[in-house]
C-alpha positions in Angstrom: 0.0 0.0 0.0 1.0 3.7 -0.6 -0.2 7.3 0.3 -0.5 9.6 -2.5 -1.7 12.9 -2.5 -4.2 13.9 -5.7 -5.6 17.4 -6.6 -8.2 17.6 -8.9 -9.1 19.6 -11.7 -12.1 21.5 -12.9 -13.9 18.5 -14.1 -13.7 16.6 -11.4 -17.0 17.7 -9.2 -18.4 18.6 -12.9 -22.0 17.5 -11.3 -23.3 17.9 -14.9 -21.0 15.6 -16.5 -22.0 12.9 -13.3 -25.7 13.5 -14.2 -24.6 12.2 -17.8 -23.2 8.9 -16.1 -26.3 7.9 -14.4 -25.7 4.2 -16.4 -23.2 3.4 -14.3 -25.4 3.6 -11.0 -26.0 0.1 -9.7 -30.2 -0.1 -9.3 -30.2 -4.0 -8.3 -30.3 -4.9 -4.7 -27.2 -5.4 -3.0 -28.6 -7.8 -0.2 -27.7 -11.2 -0.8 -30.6 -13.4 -1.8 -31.4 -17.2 -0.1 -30.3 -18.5 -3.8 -27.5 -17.3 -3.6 -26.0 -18.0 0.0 -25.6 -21.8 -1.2 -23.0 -20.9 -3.9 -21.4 -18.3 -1.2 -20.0 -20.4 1.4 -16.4 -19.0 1.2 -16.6 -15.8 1.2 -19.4 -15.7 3.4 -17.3 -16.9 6.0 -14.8 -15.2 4.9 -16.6 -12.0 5.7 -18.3 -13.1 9.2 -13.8 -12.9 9.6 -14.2 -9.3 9.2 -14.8 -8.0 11.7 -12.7 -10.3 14.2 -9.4 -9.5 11.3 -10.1 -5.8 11.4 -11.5 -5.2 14.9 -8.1 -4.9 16.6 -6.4 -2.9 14.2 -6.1 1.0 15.3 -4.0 2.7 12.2 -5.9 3.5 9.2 -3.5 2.0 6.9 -3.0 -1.4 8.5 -7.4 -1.6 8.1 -7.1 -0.7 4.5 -4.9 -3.5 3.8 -6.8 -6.0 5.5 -9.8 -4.9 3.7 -8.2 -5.0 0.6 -7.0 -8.5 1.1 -10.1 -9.4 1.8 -11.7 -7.9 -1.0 -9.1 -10.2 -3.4 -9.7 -13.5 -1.7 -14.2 -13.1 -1.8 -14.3 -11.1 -5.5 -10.9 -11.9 -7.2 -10.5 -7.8 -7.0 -7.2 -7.1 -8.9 -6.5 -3.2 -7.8 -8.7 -1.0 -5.1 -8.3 2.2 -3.4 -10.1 4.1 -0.8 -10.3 7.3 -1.1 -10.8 10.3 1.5 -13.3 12.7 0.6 -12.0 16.1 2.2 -14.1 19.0 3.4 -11.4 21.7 3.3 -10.8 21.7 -0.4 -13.2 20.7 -3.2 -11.1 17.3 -4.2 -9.8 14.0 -2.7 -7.2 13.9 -1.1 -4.6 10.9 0.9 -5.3 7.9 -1.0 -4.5 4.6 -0.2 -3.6 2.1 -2.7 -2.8 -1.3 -3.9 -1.8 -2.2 -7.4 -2.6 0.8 -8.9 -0.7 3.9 -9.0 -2.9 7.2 -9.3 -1.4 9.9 -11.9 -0.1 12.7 -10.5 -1.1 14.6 -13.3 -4.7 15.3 -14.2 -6.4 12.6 -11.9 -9.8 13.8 -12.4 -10.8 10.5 -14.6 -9.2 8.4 -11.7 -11.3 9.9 -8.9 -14.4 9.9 -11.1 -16.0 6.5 -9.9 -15.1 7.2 -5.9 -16.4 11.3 -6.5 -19.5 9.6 -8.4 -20.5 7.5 -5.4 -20.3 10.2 -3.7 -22.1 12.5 -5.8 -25.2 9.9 -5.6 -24.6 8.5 -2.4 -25.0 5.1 -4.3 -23.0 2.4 -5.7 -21.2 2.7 -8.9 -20.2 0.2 -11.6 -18.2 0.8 -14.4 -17.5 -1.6 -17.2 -15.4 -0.7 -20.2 -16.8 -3.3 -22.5 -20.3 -2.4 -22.2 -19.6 1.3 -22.3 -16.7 2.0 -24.7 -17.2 6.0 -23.2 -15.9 4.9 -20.2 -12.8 3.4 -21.3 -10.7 6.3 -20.2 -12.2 6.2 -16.5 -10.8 2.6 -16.8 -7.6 3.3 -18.1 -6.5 5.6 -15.5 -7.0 2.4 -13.3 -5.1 0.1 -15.5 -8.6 -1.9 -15.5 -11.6 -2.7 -17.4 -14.2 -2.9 -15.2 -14.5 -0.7 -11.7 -16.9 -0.8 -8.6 -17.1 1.9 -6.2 -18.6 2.1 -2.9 -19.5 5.7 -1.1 -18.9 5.2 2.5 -20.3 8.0 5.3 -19.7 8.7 9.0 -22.8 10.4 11.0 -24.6 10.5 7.3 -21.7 12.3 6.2 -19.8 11.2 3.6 -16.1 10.7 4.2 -14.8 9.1 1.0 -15.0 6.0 -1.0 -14.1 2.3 -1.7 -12.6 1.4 -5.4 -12.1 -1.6 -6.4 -11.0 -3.3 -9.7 -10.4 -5.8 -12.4 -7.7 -6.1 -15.3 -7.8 -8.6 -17.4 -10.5 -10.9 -16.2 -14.0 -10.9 -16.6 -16.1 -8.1 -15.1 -17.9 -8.1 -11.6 -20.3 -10.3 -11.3 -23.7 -9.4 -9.5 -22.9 -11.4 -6.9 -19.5 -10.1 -6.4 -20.7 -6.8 -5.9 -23.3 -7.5 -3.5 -20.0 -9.2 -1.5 -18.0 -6.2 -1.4 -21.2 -4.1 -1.0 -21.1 -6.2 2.9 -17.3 -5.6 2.7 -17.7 -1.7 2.3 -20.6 -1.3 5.5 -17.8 -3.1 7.5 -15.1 -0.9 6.3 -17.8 2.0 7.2 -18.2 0.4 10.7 -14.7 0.3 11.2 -14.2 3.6 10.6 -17.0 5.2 12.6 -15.3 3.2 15.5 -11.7 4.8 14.7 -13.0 8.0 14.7 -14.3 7.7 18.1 -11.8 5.8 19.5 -9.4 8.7 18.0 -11.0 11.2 19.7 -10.8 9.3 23.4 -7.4 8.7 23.1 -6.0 11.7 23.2 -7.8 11.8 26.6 -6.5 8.0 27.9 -3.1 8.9 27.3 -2.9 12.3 29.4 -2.8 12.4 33.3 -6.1 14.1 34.9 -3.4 15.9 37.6 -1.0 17.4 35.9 -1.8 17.2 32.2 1.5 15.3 31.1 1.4 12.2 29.3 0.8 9.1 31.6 2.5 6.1 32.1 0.9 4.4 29.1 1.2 6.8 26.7 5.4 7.1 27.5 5.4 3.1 27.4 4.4 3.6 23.7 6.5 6.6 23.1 9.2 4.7 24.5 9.1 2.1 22.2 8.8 4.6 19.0 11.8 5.9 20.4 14.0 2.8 20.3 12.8 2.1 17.0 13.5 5.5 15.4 16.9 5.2 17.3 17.3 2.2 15.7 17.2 3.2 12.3 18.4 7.0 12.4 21.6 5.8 14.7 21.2 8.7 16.4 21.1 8.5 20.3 18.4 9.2 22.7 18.7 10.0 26.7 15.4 8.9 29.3 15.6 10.3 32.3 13.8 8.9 35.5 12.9 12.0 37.7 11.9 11.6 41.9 10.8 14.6 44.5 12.7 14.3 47.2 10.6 14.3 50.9 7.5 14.1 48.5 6.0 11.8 50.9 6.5 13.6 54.1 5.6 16.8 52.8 2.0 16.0 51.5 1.4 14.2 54.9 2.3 17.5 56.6 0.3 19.7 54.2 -2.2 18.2 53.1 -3.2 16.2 49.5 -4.2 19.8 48.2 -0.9 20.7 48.9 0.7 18.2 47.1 -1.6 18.4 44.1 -0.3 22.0 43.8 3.5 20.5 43.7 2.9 18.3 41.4 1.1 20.2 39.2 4.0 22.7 39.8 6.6 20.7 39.0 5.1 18.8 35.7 5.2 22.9 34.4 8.7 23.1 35.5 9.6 19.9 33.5 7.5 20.8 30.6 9.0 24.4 30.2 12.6 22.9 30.2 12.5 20.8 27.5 12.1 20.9 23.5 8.7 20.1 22.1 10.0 17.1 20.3 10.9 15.4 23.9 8.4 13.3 25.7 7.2 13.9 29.7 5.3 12.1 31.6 4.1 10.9 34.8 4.5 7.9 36.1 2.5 7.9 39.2 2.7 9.2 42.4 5.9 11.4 42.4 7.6 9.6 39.9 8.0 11.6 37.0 10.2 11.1 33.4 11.4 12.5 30.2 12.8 11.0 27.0 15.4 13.5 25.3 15.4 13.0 21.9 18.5 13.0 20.2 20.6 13.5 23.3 23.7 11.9 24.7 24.6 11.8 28.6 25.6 15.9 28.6 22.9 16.9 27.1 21.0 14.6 30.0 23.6 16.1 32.2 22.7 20.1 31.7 19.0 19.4 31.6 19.0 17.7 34.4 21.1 20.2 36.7 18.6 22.9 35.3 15.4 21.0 36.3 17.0 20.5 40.0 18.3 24.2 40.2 14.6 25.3 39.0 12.5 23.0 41.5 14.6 23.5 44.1 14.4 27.7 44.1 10.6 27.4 43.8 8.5 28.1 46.5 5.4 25.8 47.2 2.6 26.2 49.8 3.4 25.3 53.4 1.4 26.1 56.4 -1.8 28.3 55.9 -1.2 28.2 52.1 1.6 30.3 52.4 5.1 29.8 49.6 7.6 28.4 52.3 8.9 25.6 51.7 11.2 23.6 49.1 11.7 20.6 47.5 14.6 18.8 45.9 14.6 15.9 43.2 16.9 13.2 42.5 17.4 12.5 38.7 18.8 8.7 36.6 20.1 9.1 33.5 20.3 6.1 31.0 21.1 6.2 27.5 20.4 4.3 24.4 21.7 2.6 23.0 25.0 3.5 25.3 23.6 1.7 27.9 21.3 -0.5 26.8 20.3 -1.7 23.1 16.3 -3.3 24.8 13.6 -1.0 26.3 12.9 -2.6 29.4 16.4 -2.6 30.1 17.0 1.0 29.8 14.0 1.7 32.0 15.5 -0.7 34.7 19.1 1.4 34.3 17.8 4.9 34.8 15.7 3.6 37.7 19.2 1.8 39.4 20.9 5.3 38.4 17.8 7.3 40.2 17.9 5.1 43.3 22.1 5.9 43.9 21.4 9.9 43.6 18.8 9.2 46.2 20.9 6.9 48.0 23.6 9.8 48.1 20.9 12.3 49.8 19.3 13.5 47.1 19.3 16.7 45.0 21.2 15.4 42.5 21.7 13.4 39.0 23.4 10.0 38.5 24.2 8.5 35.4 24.3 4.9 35.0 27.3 4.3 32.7 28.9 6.0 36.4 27.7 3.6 38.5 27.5 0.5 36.7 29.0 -1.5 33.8 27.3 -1.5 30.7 27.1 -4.9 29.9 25.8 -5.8 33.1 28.3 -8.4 34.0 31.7 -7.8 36.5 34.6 -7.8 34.5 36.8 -10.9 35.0 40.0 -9.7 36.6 42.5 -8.0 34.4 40.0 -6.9 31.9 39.5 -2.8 31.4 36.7 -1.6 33.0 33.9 0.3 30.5 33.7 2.7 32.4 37.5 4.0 32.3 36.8 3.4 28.3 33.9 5.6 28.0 35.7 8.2 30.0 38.8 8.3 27.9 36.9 8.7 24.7 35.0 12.1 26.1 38.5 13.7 27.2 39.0 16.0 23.7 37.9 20.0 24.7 35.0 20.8 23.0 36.3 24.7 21.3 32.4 24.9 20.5 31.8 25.3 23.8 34.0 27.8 24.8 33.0 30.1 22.0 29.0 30.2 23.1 30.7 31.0 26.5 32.8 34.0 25.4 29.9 35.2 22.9 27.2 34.6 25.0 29.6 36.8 27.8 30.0 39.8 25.2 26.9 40.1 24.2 25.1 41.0 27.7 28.2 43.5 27.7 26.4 44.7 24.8 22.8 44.0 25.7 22.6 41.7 22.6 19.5 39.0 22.6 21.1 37.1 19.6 24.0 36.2 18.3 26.0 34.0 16.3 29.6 33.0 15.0 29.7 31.7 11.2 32.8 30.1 9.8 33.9 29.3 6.4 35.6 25.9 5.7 38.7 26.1 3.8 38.1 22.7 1.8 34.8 23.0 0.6 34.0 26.5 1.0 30.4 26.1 2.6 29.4 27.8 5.7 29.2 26.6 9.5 27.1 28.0 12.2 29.7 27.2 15.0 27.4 29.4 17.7 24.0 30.1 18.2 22.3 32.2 21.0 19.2 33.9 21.2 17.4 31.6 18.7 14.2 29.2 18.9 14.8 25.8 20.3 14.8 23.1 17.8 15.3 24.8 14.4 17.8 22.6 12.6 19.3 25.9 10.9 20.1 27.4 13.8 22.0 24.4 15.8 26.0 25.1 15.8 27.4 22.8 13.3 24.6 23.4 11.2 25.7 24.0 7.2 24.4 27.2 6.7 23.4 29.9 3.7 25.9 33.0 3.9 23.0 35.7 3.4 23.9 39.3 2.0 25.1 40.5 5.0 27.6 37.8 6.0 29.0 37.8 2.4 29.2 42.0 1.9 31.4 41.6 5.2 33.5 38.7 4.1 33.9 40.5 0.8 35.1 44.0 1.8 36.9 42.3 5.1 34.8 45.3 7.0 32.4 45.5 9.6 28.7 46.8 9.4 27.5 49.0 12.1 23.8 49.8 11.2 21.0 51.8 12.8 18.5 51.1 10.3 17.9 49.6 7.2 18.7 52.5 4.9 21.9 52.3 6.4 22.9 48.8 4.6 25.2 49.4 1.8 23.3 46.9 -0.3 19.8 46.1 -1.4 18.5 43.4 1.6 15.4 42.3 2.3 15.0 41.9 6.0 13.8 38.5 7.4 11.6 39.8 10.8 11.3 35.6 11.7 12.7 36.5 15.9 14.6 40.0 14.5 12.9 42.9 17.0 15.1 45.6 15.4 17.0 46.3 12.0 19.9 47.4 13.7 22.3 44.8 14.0 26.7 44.5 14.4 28.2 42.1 12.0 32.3 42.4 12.0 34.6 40.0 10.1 36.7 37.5 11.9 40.5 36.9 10.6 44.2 36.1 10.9 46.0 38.1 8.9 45.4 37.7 4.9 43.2 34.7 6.3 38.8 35.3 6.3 37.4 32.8 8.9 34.0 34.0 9.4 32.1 36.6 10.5 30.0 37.4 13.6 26.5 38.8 14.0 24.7 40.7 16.4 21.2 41.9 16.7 17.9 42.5 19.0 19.8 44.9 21.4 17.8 45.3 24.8 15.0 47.8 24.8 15.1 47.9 20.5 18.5 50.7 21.4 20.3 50.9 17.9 24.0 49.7 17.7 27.1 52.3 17.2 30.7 52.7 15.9 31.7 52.9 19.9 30.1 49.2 20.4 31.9 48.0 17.4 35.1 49.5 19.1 34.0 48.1 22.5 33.6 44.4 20.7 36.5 44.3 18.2 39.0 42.6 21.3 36.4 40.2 21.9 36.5 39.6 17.5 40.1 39.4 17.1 40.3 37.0 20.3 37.6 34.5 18.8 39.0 34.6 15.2 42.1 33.6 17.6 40.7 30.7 19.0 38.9 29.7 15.7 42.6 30.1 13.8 44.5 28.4 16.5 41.0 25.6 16.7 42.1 24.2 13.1 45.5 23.3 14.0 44.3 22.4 17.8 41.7 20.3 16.1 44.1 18.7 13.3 46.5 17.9 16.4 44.0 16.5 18.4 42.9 14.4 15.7 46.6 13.2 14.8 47.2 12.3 18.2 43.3 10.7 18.9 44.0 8.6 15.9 47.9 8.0 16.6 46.1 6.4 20.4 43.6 4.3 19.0 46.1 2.9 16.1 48.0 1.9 18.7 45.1 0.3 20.5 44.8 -1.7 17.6 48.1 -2.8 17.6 47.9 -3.8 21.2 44.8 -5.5 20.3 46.7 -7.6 17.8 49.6 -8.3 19.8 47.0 -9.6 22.2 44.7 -11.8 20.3 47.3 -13.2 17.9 44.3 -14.8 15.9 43.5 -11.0 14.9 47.2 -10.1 14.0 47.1 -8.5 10.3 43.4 -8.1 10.1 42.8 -4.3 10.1 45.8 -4.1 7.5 44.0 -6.3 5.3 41.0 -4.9 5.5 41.5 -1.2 4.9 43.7 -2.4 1.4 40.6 -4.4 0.5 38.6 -1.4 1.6 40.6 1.1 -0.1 41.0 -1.0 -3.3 37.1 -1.5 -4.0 36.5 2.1 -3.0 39.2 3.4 -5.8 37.2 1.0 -8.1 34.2 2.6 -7.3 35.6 6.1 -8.2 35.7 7.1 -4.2 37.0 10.8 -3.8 40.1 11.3 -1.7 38.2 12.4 1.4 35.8 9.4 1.2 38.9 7.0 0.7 40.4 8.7 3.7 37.1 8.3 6.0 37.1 4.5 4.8 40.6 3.6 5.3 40.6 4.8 8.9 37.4 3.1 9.7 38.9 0.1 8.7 41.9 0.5 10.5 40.0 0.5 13.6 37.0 -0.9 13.2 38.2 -4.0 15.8 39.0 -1.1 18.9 35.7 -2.4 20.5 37.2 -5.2 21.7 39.4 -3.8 23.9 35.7 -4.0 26.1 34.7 -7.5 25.1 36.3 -10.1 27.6 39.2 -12.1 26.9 37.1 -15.3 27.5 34.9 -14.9 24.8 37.5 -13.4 21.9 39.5 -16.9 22.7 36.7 -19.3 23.3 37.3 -22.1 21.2 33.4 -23.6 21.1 30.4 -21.7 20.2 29.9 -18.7 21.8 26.1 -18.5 24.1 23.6 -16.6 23.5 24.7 -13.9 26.2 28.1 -14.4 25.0 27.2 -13.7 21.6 25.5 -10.9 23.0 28.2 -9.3 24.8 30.7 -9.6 21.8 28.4 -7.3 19.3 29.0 -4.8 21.4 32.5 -4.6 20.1 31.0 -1.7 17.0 29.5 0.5 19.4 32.5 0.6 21.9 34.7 1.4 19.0 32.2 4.1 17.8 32.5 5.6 22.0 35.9 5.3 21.4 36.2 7.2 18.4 33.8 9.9 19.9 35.4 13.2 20.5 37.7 13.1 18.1 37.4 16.0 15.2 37.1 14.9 11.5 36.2 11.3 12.3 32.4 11.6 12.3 32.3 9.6 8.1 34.6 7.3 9.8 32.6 6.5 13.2 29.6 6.0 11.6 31.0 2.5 8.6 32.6 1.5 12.6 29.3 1.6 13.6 27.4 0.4 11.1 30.2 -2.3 9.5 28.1 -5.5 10.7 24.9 -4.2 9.5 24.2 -6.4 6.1 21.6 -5.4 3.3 18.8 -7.8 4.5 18.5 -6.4 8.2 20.1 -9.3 9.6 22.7 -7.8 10.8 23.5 -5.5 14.6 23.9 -3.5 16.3 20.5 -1.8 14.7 19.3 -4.4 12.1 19.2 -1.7 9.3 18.6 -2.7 5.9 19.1 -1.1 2.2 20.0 2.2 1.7 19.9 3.2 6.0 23.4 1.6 5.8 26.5 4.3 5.0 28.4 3.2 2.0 31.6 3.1 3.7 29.9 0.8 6.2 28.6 -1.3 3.7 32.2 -1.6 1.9 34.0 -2.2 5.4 30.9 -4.8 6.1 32.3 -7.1 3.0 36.0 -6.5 3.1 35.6 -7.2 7.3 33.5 -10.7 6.1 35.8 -11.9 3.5 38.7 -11.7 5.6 37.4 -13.0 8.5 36.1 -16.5 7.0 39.6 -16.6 5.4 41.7 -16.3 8.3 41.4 -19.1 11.4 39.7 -17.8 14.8 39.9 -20.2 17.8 36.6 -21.6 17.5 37.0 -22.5 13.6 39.2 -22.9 10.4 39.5 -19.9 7.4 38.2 -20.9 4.0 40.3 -21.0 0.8 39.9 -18.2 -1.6 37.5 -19.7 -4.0 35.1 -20.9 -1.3 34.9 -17.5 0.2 34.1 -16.1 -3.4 31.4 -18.3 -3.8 30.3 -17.5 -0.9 30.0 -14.1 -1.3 28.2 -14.4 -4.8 25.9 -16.9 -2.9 25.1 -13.6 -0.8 24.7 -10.6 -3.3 21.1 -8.4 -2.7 21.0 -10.5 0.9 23.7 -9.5 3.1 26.1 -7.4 0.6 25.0 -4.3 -1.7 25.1 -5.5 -5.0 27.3 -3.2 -6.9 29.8 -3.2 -4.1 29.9 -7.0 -4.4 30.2 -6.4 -8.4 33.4 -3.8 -7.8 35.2 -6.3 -5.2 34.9 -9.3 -7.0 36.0 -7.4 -10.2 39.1 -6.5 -7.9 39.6 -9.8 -6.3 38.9 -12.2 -9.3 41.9 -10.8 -11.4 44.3 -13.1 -11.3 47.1 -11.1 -10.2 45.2 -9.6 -7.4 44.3 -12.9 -5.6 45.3 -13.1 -2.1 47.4 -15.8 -0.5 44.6 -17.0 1.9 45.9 -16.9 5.6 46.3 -20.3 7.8 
């Protein structure tokens, strides 16, 4: 099934041209007659199934396709639709199909039978062979004869159920009186949806404080994981206790402790984005899932939310604001901590029973205090934790840069500024700070690829700052954008190191709508030539950082091979196999550079994976098993931090994943798989089953060839299996297999 969207032309409510059509109305009753029941037996029972197939199902789509297969099992139907019938425009609108694709070009003669029936309110046959004029109504369908089926909600009509044949023989009577029962179940069913979509908006808010309850979060939970699991982007769920709760509403009274609860659910709410879920659990018990968060973003939030409760004043004795609360916080992330829902849950509740444990007032994060695979490391392995720690050591110059602007400007009595930086490869623009703008626009968040604008390229241009009072001021023509500007004064100055343009920086909405002036521009310039400083001196901090990052982990792997002897050549291998596909595919040097150092350490994980299991020579258990395919994501932590390895993180992270979805740590499938992953996914394989591990033998060359064409389209991309068996099948490019 599919979801198009149709708009219709003039002809398409042409009630004129309908009245003209009046053949096609079906004026035989659609009740099924005693005759005819005996002849019926199958898809008679077939449709007392209905309701029972459909009755559980809750979105719209998964209905239609039940319907629809119904429809092909009782009346050999060959391509249907149903059709919306919108109020708010004069057309249809949101169809959903199956075999059929609706033109996006002039659909009117595709929505004719579904607007017809419901136009007359009646059934509507159409038959190309009887009716030659109709042909075209047919053709749009790829089918030569159509019934359509008007279906209504409170005597309303709300759209319309198609259905069709191809190449077979037309409906038959009998078959339309079938799907005529179909269609009043379909109606049923969606009279119930639209009742049971209005009530549960209600069942999934708590009556107290108007935050989603405990069964809406479950659900929203489990989204979560799922859209984690395919975007690889992490998420952060915090469980969230009042401190004293108990005690406190003894002392004053439930009314009392309604009023701080109610309190604190606006506290929560008003700290976080709109796209974050919170909810109440019960009781005092209170949590949040931060989307697209790792532990510091947790971290900050959390602090925020303890600083804010614990400053507010609730009622005490008499009603009067005297007394204070304080709440404890657990952190758990996903999939750092945990890859399964129930598990996180149980994590950030362990993590929210040590703050309280401590006394309260405070955050805990699990990966602090406890190891993330749940199981003691046998003595002499490295602890996660000191892991974890290690890989979050590089300084983070974005940071200081918000905390220097964000300084200046209330020097200034700026509401919003922002640092944008050129890079010197590409030449595209960076937003590396942001302050003063909405939450949760993309375009605003630092590292955001941004447009220059006029004003940012007239400065980078003439290398001069703008100091402008008012628009007539600007030097060129500009078109002000008022989306959060107050005023159309604003400071823009250039940022450089000598002959060298970095960026520029902007500043705007001055307190009180007061105009900027050439003595603010002298009072900022310092604070300028002291960021384009840091941002100069950033680059080669950066390209240090990231020599000596890499230089560590390389190293790592080496260790790694010195330790496991079994492993002793593998990453080599790999990135030339990597590197040599790639240059077959026509890789650019940046992506051959991304590729090559995400093969030379896509094994680090396993510096967290015990011993035990890396030299087991038996088949590995299930929790074993488990515990070893962590080894991607622990190499992905590692490599966290570290600037310029983001292309190369993500083929670590995603090198096991194969084509099919068979693969961890996220099961992706197809085109949600990187391409340097998916070219490190079959170097990593072929090399692997070639070489011995402890548990098992390597292949010879030709086996493992065969074995990879035996899994093109299934685990492997095909044209990356076409380019590296082109590579490896030349004879002078076959390898020596290892033993």
């Amino acid at each position: 099934m599919h979801l198009v969207v149709a708009k219709c032309n003039g002809d398409f409510m042409n009630t004129h041209r309908y009245q003209s059509m009046r053949q096609c109305l079906v004026d035989f009753p659609l009740e099924i007659t005693p005759s005819e029941i005996g002849t019926l037996a199958k898809p008679v029972n077939i449709l007392f199934k209905a309701a029972h197939l459909i009755g559980p199902l809750r979105e719209l789509d998964s209905i239609f396709e039940t319907i629809f297969d119904i429809a092909e099992e009782i009346a050999d139907v060959e391509c249907c639709a149903y059709i919306p019938e919108t109020r708010i425009s004069n057309g249809l609108t949101g169809i959903s199909a199956r075999h059929v694709i609706p033109p996006k070009e002039e659909p009117s003669e595709f929505l004719t039978p579904a607007a017809m029936g419901i136009h007359f309110g009646k059934t509507i046959h159409i038959d190309s062979k009887k009716d030659p004029s109709l042909l075209s109504i047919c053709e749009s369908w790829q089918a030569t004869s159509l019934v359509a089926f008007p279906l209504r909600v409170d005597l309303e009509p709300v759209g319309a159920l198609v259905f069709g044949k191809k190449k077979t023989h037309p409906f038959t009577t009998v078959q339309i009186k079938l799907l005529f029962a179909l269609a009043i179940q379909a109606e049923s069913t969606l009279i119930q949806h639209e009742s049971v979509k209005a009530l549960s908006f209600y069942s999934f808010l708590d009556p107290l404080t108007h935050l989603y309850n405990r069964r809406f979060f479950d659900s929203q939970l489990e989204k979560e994981v799922l859209r984690s699991q395919r975007s690889g982007k992490p998420f952060a769920l915090l469980m969230i206790d009042i401190d004293g709760f108990k005690a406190y509403n003894d002392i004053f009274l439930h009314s009392s402790g309604d009023i701080a609860l109610q309190e604190f659910a606006t506290i929560l709410q008003s700290s976080v984005r709109e796209v974050d879920t919170v909810a109440r659990l019960g009781g005092d018990e209170f949590t949040v899932i931060l989307v697209e968060s790792d532990a510091f973003g947790a971290q900050d939030l959390s602090q925020r939310i303890i600083e804010k409760f614990g400053n507010h004043l609730l009622p005490g004795v008499d009603q009067k604001r005297t007394e204070r609360l304080t709440v404890s916080i657990g952190i758990s992330t996903f999939p750092g901590d945990s890859f399964d829902r129930m598990d996180l849950l149980e994590k950030a509740d362990r993590a929210l029973f040590m703050a309280k444990s401590e006394g309260g007032k405070r955050f805990s994060l699990f990966q602090d205090v406890s190891d993330i695979l749940s199981v003691q490391p046998p003595s002499g392995e490295l602890p996660l934790q000191k892991i974890y720690r290690a890989a979050h050591s590089v300084m983070d110059i974005d940071k200081f840069l918000e905390i220097i602007l964000f300084t200046a400007m209330k020097g200034l009595e700026a509401e919003r500024g922002s640092i944008i930086v050129i890079d010197p490869v590409s030449g595209n623009y960076f937003l590396r700070a942001a302050i003063g703008f909405p939450n949760g626009k993309e375009q605003v968040l630092p590292g955001a690829s941004v447009s220059p604008g006029s004003v940012t390229s007239w400065v980078l241009e003439h290398n001069t700052p703008l100091v402008i009072s008012k628009v007539e001021e600007i030097p060129f023509p500009l078109q002000m954008k008022k989306t959060g500007y107050f005023t159309d004064s604003f400071l823009s100055i250039p940022l450089n190191m000598g002959d060298q343009i970095l960026g520029a920086l902007h500043l705007t909405n001055r307190k009180n709508a007061d105009r900027f002036t050439r003595k603010d521009l002298d009072a900022f310039q310092p604070i300028a030539r002291k960021i384009a400083w840091i941002l100069f001196q950033g680059k080669e901090f950066q390209e240090n950082i990231k020599r000596f990052s890499t230089s560590i982990l390389h190293s790592l792997s080496s260790a790694l091979e010195m330790r496991f002897p079994f492993l002793s050549g593998h990453s080599e291998r790999v990135r030339d196999l990597c590197l040599r596909v790639g240059k077959r595919m026509g890789l650019g040097a940046e992506e051959l550079g991304d590729l090559g150092t995400a093969a030379s350490l896509h094994d680090i994980g396993n510096v967290g994976i015990p011993g035990a299991i890396l030299l087991k020579n038996r088949t590995l258990t299930d929790r074993e098993m488990e515990i070893a395919r962590k080894h991607p994501f622990l190499a992905y932590k590692l490599m966290e931090g570290v600037p310029g390895l983001q292309n190369a993180r993500r083929f670590v992270l995603e090198h096991h994943e194969f084509a099919n979805g068979s693969g961890y740590p996220y099961g992706l499938r197809g085109e949600e798989i990187s391409l340097g992953a998916k070219i490190l996914s079959l170097a990593e394989f072929y090399d692997s089953i070639t070489s011995e591990r402890p548990h098992r033998g390597g292949l010879h060359h030709e086996e493992a060839i065969q074995f990879v064409k035996n899994s093109r389209q299934n685990l492997f991309d095909d044209g990356i299996c076409f380019a590296f068996l082109e590579e490896l099948c030349t004879p002078a490019n076959i390898p020596i297999t290892k033993k």
